[in-house]
C-alpha positions as CSV (number, residue, x, y, z in Angstrom):
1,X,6.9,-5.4,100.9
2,X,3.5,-3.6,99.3
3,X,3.8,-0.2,98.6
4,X,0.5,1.7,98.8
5,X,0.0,4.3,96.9
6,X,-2.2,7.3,98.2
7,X,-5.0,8.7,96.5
8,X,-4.5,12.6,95.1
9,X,-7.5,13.7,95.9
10,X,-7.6,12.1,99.6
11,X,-7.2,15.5,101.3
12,X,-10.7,16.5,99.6
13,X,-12.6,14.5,101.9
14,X,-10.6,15.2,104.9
15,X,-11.1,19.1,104.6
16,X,-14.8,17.9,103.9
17,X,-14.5,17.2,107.4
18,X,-13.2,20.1,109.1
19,X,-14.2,22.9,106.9
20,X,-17.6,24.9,107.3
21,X,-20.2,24.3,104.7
22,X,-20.3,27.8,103.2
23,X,-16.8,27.5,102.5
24,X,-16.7,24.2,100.8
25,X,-20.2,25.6,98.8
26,X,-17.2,28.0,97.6
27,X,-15.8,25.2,95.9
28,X,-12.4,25.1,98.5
29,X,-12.8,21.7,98.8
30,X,-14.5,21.0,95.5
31,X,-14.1,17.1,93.4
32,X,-11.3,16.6,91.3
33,X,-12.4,15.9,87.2
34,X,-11.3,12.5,86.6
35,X,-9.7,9.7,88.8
36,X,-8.6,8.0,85.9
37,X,-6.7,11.2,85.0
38,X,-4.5,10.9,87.7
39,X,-4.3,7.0,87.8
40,X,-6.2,6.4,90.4
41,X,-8.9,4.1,91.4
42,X,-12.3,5.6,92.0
43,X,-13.9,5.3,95.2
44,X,-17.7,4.5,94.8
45,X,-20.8,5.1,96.5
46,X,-24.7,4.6,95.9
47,X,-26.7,8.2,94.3
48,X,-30.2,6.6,93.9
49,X,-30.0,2.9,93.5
50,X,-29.1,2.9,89.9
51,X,-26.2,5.2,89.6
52,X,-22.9,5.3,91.5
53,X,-21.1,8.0,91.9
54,X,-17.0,9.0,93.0
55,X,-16.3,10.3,96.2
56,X,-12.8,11.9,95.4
57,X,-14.3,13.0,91.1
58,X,-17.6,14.2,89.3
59,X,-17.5,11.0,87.6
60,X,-21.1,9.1,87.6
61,X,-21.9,5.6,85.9
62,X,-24.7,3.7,85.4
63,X,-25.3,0.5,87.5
64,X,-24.0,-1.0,91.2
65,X,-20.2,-0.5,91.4
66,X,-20.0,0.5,95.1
């Protein structure tokens, strides 16, 4: 049997969810520095076409990797 293993910063995007924008503007529900930190995978998403970003850390990189 697989064991999956839950991202640390998961519970970022689900008070994203619930919390009102002036207080995550406050940073309460601000990105975490560095997946890799933490041994995690990052979860990427399109910024402008040429670079992706992390949904759970501040990380950017050049290029499609969502």
């Amino acid at each position: 049997m697989k064991t999956i293993k839950k991202h640390p910063y998961r519970y970022r995007i689900w008070w994203r969810a619930r919390l009102p924008w002036f207080l995550i503007n406050l940073g309460i529900a601000d990105k975490g520095k560095d997946c890799e930190i933490v041994n995690a995978e990052h979860s990427w998403y399109n910024i402008d076409n040429e670079t992706s970003g992390c949904y759970y850390c501040r990380k950017t990189a050049n290029g499609k990797k969502w």
